[in-house]
N, C-alpha and C positions, 0 to 999 in steps of 0.2 A: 570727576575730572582730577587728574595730577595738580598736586598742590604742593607750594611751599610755604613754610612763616614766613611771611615779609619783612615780620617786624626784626627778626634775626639773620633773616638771610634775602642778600639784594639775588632780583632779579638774573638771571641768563642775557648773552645777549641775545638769542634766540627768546620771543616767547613765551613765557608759562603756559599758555594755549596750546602750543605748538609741539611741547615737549609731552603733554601730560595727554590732547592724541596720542604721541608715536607709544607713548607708555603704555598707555590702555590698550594700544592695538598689536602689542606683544604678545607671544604666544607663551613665553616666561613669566615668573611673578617678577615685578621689579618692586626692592625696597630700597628707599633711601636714607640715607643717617649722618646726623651730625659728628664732630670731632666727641661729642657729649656721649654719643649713644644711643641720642635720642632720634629717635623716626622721623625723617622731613618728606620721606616719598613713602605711595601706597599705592599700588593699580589693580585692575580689577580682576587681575588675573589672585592677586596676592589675596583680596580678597575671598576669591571661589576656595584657594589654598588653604590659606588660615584660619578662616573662617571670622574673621576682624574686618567689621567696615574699615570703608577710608577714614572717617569721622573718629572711630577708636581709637584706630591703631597711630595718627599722626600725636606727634606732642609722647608717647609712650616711650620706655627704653628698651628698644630693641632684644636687649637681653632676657629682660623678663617676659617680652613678648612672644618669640620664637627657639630661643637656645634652651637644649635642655640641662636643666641643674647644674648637671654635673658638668657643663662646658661652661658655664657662663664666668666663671674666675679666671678661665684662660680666655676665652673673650677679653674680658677689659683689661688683664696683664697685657695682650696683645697690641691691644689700642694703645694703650700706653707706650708700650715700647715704640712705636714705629710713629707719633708725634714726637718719641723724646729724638729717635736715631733717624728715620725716614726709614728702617727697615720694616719688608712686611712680606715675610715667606708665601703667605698665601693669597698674594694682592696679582691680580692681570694675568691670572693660569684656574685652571679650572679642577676644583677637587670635590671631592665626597665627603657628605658629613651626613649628621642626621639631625633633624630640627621636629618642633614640635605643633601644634595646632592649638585652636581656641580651648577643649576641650583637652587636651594635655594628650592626647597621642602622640610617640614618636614614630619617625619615617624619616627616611633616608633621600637626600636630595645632591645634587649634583648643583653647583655654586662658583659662579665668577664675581667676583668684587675688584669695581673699577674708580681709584682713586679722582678725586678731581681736587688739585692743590694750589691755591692763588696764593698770595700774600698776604690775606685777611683771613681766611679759614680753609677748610680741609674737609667736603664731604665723601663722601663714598655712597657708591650704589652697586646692589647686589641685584644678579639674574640669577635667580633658582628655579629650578626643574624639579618635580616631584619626579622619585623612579624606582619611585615603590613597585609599580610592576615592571619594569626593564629588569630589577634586581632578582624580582621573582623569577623571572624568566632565565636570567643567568644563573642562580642558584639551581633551580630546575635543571637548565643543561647542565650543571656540573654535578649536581646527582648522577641525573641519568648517565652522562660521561662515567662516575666513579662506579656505578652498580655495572656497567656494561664491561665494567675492564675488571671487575671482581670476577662478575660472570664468565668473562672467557676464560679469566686463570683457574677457575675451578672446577669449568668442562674441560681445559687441558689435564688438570691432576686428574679426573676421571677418568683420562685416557689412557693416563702413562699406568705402567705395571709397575711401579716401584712397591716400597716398604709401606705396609699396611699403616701403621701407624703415624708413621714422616707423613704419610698425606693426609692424612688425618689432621694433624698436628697443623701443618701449611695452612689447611683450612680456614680451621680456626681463629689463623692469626689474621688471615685477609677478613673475614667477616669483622673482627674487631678494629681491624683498621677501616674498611667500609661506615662502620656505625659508629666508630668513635669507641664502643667500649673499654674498659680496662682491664680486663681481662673474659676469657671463654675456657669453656670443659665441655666434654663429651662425653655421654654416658651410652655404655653397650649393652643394653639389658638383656641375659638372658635368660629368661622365665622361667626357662628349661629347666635349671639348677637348683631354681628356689621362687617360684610364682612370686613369691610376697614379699623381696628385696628387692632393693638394687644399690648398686656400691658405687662409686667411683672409680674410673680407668688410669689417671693419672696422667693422660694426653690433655695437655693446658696450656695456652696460650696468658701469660702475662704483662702488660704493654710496662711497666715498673715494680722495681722490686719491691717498691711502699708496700706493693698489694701481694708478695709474694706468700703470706702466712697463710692466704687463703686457700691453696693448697693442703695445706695440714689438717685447716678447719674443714674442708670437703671432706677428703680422704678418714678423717677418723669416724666418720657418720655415714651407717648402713638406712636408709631408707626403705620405710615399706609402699606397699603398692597408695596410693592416694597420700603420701606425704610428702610435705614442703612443695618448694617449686619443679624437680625434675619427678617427683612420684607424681603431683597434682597431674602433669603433661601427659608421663606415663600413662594415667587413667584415661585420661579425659581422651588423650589421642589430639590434642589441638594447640596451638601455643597460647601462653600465658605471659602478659605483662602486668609486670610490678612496680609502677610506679615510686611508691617510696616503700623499701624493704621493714623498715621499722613496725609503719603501720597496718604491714600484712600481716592476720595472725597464723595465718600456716606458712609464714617464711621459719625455717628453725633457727638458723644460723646468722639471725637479726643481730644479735648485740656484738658479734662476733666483726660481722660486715662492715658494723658502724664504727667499732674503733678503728679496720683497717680505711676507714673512708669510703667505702662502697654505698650508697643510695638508691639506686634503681636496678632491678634486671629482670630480664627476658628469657623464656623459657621454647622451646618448639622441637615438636615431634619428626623423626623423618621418619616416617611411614612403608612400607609395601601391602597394599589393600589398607588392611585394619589394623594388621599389627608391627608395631614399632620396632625397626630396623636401628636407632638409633637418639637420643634426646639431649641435645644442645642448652646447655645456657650460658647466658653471656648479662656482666654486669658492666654500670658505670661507677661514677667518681662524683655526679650531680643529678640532682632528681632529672628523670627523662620519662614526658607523656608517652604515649601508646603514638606509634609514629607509624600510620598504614604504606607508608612507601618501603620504609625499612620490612615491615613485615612480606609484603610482597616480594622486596627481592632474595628476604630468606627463603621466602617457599620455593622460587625458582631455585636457587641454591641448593635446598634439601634432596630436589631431581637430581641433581647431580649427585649428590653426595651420596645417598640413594642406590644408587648404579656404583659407585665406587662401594661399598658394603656390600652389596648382595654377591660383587664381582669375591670379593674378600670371603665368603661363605661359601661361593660357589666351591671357590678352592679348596677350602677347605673339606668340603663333603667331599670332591673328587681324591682327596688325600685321604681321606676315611675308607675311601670304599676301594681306593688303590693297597691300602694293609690290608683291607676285610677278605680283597681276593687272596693276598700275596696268602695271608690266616688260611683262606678255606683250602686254596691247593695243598698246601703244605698238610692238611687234615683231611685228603680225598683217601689217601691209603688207609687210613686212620679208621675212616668211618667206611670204608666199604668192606674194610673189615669186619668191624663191628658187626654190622649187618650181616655177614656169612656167618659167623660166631653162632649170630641169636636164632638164627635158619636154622642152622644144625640142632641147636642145641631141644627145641621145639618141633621137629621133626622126626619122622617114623620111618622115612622113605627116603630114597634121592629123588622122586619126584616131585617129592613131598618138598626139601628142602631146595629145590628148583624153581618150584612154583612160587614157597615165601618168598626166596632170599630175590628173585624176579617183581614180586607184588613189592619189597621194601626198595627196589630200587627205584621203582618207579615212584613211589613216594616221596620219594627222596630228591628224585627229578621236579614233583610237582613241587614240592616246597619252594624249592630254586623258581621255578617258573613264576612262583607267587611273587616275588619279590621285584622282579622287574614288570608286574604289571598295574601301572601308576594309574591308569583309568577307572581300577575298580570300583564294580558300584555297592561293592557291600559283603560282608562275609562274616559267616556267623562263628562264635569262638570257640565255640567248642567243635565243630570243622575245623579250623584253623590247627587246634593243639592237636586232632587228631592225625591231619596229613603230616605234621613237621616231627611228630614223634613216633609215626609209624615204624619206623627203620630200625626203634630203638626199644621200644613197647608199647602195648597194644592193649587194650581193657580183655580183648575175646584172652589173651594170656594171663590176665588177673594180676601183673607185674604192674598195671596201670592204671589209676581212678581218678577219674575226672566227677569232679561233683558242684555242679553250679549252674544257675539259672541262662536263658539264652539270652545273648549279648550280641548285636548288629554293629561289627566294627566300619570304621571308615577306609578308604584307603590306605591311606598315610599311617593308621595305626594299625592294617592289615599286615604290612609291609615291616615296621619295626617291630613287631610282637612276633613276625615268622623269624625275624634275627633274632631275636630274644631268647625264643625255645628254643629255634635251634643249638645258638650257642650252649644252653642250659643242658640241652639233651646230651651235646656232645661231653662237656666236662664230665656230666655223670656216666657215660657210654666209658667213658678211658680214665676216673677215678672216681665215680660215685657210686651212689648206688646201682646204675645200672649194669654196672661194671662184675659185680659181683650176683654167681645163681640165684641165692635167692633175694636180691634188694629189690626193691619197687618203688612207687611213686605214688604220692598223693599228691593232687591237684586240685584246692579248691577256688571259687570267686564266689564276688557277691557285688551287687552296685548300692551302692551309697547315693541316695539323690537329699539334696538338701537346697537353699536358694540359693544358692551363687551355684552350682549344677551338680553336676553327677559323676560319681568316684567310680571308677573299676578297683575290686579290693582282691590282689592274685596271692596265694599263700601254696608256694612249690617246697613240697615237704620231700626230702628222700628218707629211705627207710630199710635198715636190716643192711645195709653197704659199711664199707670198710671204715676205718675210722677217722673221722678228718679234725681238720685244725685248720685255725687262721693261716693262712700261706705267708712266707716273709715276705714277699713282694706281689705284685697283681700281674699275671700276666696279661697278654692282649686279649684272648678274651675276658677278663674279667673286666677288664676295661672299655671294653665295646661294648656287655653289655648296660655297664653302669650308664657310660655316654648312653646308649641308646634311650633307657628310661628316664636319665634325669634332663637332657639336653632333647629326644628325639619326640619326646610323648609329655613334658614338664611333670614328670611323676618322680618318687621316692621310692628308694628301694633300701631296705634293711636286712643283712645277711647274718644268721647264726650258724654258728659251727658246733653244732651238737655232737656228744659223743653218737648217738643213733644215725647221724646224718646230716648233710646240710639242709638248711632253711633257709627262705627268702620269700620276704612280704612285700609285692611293690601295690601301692599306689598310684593310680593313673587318673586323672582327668579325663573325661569320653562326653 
């Protein structure tokens, strides 16, 4: 039952029975407290709350019972004030605080305090509401509210066609205002150039300049494949969180992060299939757990972002193959030339020279046809180098030697290795060796298999042609072929300019 000290405080005129019912039959904790401090009321509600019998908690000081630490000096500053003035801000209006329980938890409670003042003293009594889950629940909706308004703006940036990078960038900066981080970087790996780096793009989002040095510290550090946090991702394909960056030992740029203030960050992959489109991280300014809501709304996020990059590729390859045509037209005279040349030149007859210069056109035709067919199920390379350099020489002429084991290309390397020769054939067709009566061509491979897999090893030797040198600049093909091997197939290619001929050794992954 509702009690008061008799000995300190008279009677109601209602009562003590009367009131310490209505108390207990409250759906609120009620407490009550003298001008002291001290606890005069306790109900049963107060008790399921705090977990303080009635029996405890009366005669106790309120302060040390329920406020936590750090409020309990402005507690009694409070009290103070408003016996010395009668003011009391937070008296007959209803506010939020957070209080704490038997067992020292704090939570968040909702609190009216209702003065009662005669001429002899001054109690007060408090209705509190636990709402610890009301809070969750509003916290909850304002997540979801701020993940859903992330998420629309960044299926709008997926839609719009603007500048590749601005939207990039835009990204970035909503996901760090989403998660609070203090700043985000994006990394664009591609393989193709170099398997076993990756660098920074320099698209970064910083919420304060404090943190701005971390740029520098990014940018001057090439990463290989399985280091730190963006190679780790890279590998693994899945995101990584870093709780506290200090105690990571594969974070690299630990001491670095620590002076600018940085403590926790997050790493995640954007994906197409298996291989990474794109790799994100993002730090804070205070240690932060692994938060699976935040992760979840990256991954939706990384769909988007996802489509926004492939769209940025697409373009790009349709911009590659929009020069490759403008390239080949401009070289159809060129090489159908060629072709009559080598007719004649290897002929006895005109029907003799009808017949070749007819068998290299069609060659020449197939090779083309090769390239726009993406379905293919498979094509063996030494076929491959025979149809694309037919037009130009031929082994039955001895101008041509292929010497190498059989090799079952895929598609996709069907396809880039028919631009490859061809381009190769033609350069030498109109100034290499094949250019010249007597030059030819040596063509060796070999496959390299070791545990991470299997090397294609191509060595395009020319021979007895006229005499070359480094070119002062690269033309388009030479460029297309480079792109092709080190971006189209993540292979290496090494070119010599011998007095006897050019050389070139690519390396290919298969």
């Amino acid at each position: 039952m509702f009690q008061f000290d008799s000995a300190s405080h008279p009677p109601f005129d209602v009562s003590d029975k009367a009131i310490g019912a209505l108390f207990d039959a409250a759906l609120d904790s009620v407490v009550g407290m003298d001008a002291d401090g001290t606890v005069i009321a306790w109900n049963r509600q107060a008790e399921t709350v705090f977990g303080w019998s009635r029996e405890e908690a009366i005669g106790q000081e309120l302060a040390e019972l329920i406020i936590p630490a750090a409020f309990r000096d402005g507690h009694r500053d409070g009290m103070a004030h408003y016996l010395a003035s009668g003011e009391g801000p937070v008296l007959n209006r209803r506010i939020r605080i957070s209080a704490i329980n038997r067992v020292g938890a704090e939570f968040p409670v909702e609190l009216s305090i209702i003065p009662i003042v005669t001429q002899s003293r001054a109690l007060f009594y408090g209705f509190l509401r636990d709402i610890s889950k009301q809070q969750s629940l509003e916290q909850q909706a304002a997540r979801d509210q701020a993940r859903d308004k992330v998420l629309f703006e960044i299926s709008r940036l997926a839609a719009d066609t603007g500048e590749f990078k601005l939207l990039l960038r835009r990204s970035i900066e909503l996901i760090c205002t989403f998660t609070g981080a203090a700043c985000g970087h994006i990394y664009l790996p591609e393989p193709a150039v170099n398997p076993a780096l990756l660098r920074a793009t320099g698209i970064w989002h910083v919420q304060s300049e404090a943190h701005a040095a971390v740029r520098e510290h990014t940018e001057a550090m090439t990463l290989k494949l399985g280091e730190g946090l963006p190679g780790s991702v890279w590998e693994m394909g899945e995101a990584i969180w870093v709780p506290d960056l200090w105690k990571h030992s594969g974070f690299q740029r630990a001491a670095e992060f620590d002076r600018l203030g940085l403590k926790s960050g997050f790493g995640f992959p954007i994906l197409h299939g298996e291989e990474p489109l794109a790799i994100l991280e993002f730090f804070w300014s205070e240690i932060r757990q692994q938060d699976d809501h935040v992760l979840e709304t990256i991954t939706r996020i990384g769909s988007h972002l996802g489509r926004v990059i492939e769209r940025h590729r697409a373009h790009e390859q349709a911009d590659l193959l929009a020069r490759e045509l403008s390239h080949r037209v401009g070289n159809l005279m060129s090489v159908v030339s060629v072709v009559f040349q080598r007719s004649i030149r290897h002929s006895t007859s005109v029907p003799d020279v009808e017949e070749k210069f007819l068998q290299r056109l069609q060659a020449l035709k197939s090779a083309q046809n090769r390239l726009s067919e993406s379905d293919w199920e498979g094509t063996n390379l030494r076929q491959l180098i025979r149809d694309v350099l037919a037009p130009y020489c031929s082994v039955e002429e001895t101008n041509c030697v292929l010497t190498g084991e059989d090799v079952t290309l895929n598609p996709s390397m069907t396809m880039t290795l028919s631009l490859v020769f061809h381009e190769l054939a033609v350069n030498a067709a109109k100034y290499g060796a094949l250019a010249a009566p007597d030059g030819n061509l040596d063509l060796r491979w070999t496959v390299n298999a070791s545990d991470t897999g299997a090397t294609l090893l191509l060595n395009w030797r020319e021979l007895n042609g006229p005499k070359v040198s480094a070119p002062q600049r690269k033309g388009f093909g030479s460029e297309l072929i480079l792109r092709l091997v080190e971006k189209g197939m993540r292979g290496q290619l090494d070119t010599e300019y011998d007095v006897d001929g050019l050389t070139l050794k690519l390396r290919i992954p298969i």
